[in-house]
N, C-alpha and C positions, 0 to 999 in steps of 0.2 A: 394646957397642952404640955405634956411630958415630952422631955426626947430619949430615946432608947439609949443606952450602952452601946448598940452597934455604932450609933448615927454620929456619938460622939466621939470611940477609936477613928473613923473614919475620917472625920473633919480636923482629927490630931495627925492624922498621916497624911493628909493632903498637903497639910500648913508643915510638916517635915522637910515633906519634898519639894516644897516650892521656896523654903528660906535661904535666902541668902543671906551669908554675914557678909561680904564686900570688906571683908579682912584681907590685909596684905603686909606679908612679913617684910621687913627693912631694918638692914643698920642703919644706925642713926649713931654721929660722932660732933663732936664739940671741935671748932678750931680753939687750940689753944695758940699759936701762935702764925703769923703770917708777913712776909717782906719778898719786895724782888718777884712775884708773880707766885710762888709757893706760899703755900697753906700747910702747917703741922695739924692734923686733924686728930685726936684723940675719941677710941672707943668705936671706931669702925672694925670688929671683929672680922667683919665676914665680906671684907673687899676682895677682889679680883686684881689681879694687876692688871692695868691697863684697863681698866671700868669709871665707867662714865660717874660723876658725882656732880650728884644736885646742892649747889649753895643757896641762899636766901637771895629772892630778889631774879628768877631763873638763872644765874650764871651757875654756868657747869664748870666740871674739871675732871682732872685725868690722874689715878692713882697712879703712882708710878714708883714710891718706896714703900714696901709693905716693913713695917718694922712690928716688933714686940707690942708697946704699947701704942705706937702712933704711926698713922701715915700721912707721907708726903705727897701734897698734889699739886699740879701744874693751875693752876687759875687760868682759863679759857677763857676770859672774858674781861671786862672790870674791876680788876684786883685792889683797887681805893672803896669799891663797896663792899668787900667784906673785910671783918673785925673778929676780934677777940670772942669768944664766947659763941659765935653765929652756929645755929644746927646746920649741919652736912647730913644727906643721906644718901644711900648708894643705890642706883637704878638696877643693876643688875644686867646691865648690857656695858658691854667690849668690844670698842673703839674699833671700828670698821673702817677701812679707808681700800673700797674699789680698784683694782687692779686690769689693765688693761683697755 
């Protein structure tokens, strides 16, 4: 049983249109340093001020100094579970708080 050249363009353009990569772009930043409910997060390029960031362990937090190399975040949560070294990445949503 041969398959035709058509039969196989065809079943290549099906498996095209139907792939999904379920890629998702993120910064991703290192705490270098953390006291006091703040986190110095290093390597977050592409923060927003005031956006939401995910720490290890779900505690969130709030960018709120964007600096050169590093920013500063508020710790939303349990600031004794995060450390040195912990990956941070940014949601891409800004901090909503309902009015009215």
């Amino acid at each position: 049983m041969a398959i035709r050249s058509d039969d196989i363009v065809s079943i290549i353009k099906s498996a095209i249109d139907t792939f999904d990569t379920g890629a998702e772009s993120r910064s991703v930043g290192t705490v270098v340093e953390v006291g006091d409910g703040i986190a110095q997060v290093y390597g977050l390029d592409g923060a927003l001020a005031s956006e939401l960031l995910e720490f290890p362990d779900g505690v969130r937090g709030l960018a709120l100094n964007l600096e050169e190399e590093t920013v500063g975040a508020v710790i939303l949560g349990d600031a004794r579970a995060i450390k040195e070294g912990d990956i941070v990445k940014t949601t891409g949503r800004v901090v909503e708080v309902p009015v009215g």
